[in-house]
N, C-alpha and C positions, 0 to 999 in steps of 0.2 A: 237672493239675500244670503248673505253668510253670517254666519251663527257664531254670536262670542261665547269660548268657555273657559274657566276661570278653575286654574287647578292650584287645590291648596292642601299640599301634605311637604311636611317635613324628610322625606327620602326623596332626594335627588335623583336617583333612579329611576324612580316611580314618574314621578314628573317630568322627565324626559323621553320617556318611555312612551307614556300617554299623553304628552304634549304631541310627541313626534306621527305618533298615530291617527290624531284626530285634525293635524294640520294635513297629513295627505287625505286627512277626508275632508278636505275644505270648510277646517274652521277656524277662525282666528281664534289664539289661544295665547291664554296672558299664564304666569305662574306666580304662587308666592310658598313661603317655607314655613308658614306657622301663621296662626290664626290671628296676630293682630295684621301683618302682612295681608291676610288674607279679604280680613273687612276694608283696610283702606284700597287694597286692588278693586274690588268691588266696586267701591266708589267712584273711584278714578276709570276703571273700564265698563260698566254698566254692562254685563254678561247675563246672555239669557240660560246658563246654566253654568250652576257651581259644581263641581265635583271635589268635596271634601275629607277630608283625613280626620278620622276621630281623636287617633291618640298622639298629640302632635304637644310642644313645648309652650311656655306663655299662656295658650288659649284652647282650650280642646274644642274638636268639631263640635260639638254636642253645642256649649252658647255659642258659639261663632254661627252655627245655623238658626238657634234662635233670634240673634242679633240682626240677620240677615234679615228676617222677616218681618223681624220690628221694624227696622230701614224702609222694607218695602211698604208695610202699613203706613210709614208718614210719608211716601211718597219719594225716600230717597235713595231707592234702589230700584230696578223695574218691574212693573206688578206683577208681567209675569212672568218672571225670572223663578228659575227652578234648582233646586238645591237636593242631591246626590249624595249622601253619607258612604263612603269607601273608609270600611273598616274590618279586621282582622278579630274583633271581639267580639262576634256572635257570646251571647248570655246563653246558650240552650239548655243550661242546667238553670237557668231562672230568668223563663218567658215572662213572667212580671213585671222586672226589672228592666228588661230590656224593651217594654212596654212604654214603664216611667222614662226610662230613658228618652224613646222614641218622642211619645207625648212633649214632653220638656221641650226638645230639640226643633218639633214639627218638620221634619226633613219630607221631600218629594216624594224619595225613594232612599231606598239600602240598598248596595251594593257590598258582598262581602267578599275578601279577599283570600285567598288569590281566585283573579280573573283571568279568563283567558279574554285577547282583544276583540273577539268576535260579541261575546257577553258585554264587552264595553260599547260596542258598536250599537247591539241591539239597544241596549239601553239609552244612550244619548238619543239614537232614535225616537223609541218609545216618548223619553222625557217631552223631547221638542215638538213631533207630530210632524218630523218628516224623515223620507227614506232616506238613508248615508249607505253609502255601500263603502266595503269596507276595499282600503285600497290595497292593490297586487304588491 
C-alpha cells in the first residue's frame, strides 16, 4: 500500500524539500501553499496524513486542521486521516495558550521546526503505524 501525504505550508522550500523526501520513501505526495489550497487538496486527494504549516496566508494551520476534522466527522475526508502541525511557534513562555491553541486545532501531532529529516521520517511513521526507512 502506498501512503498519500498532503504537504501544506507556504515556503516553497520546505515543500520541496519534504515532498522530495518522503517520495524517495514511497509516498505519494500531493502539495499546496496556503490553507485554502490545502482543504480543497484534501478533498480532491483523500491523504492519509496531512503535514501542515501553522503560519501560512489566507488560512492559518491552526482552523484548516480543525476544518480537516470536521470534514472527516461528516464523512468527507478519511477517518483516519492524520493531521501533523509543522510550526516554528512553540508558545513556551505560555503553555496555556499553546494548549488553547492545540485544543481549537485538534491536530494528531506537533512537529516544531526546524527538523532534521530523520525526526520527519520518524514521525510519519509513528503517525501511520508503519516502518519508512529513510532513503540513502
Amino acid at each position: 500500500m502506498t501512503y498519500k501525504v498532503l504537504i501544506v505550508d507556504d515556503e516553497p522550500d520546505l515543500r520541496e524539500s519534504v515532498g522530495y523526501l518522503l517520495e524517495r520513501a514511497g509516498f505519494e505526495i500531493e502539495c499546496a501553499s496556503n490553507g485554502h489550497e490545502g482543504i480543497g487538496a484534501a478533498h480532491a486527494f483523500q491523504p492519509d496524513l496531512v503535514l501542515l504549516d501553522v503560519m501560512m496566508p489566507k488560512e492559518n494551520g491552526y482552523r484548516v486542521s480543525r476544518r480537516m476534522h470536521e470534514a472527516q466527522a461528516c464523512g468527507l475526508l478519511p477517518e483516519a486521516m492524520k493531521v501533523c502541525l509543522l510550526t516554528a511557534r512553540k508558545l513556551d513562555h505560555d503553555p496555556e495558550r499553546e494548549s488553547l491553541f492545540n485544543d481549537f486545532a485538534r491536530p494528531d501531532a506537533v512537529m516544531y521546526k526546524p527538523f532534521d529529516p530523520q525526526q520527519l521520517i520518524d514521525k510519519v511513521s509513528e503517525m501511520l503505524g508503519t516502518p519508512v526507512t529513510s532513503p540513502a
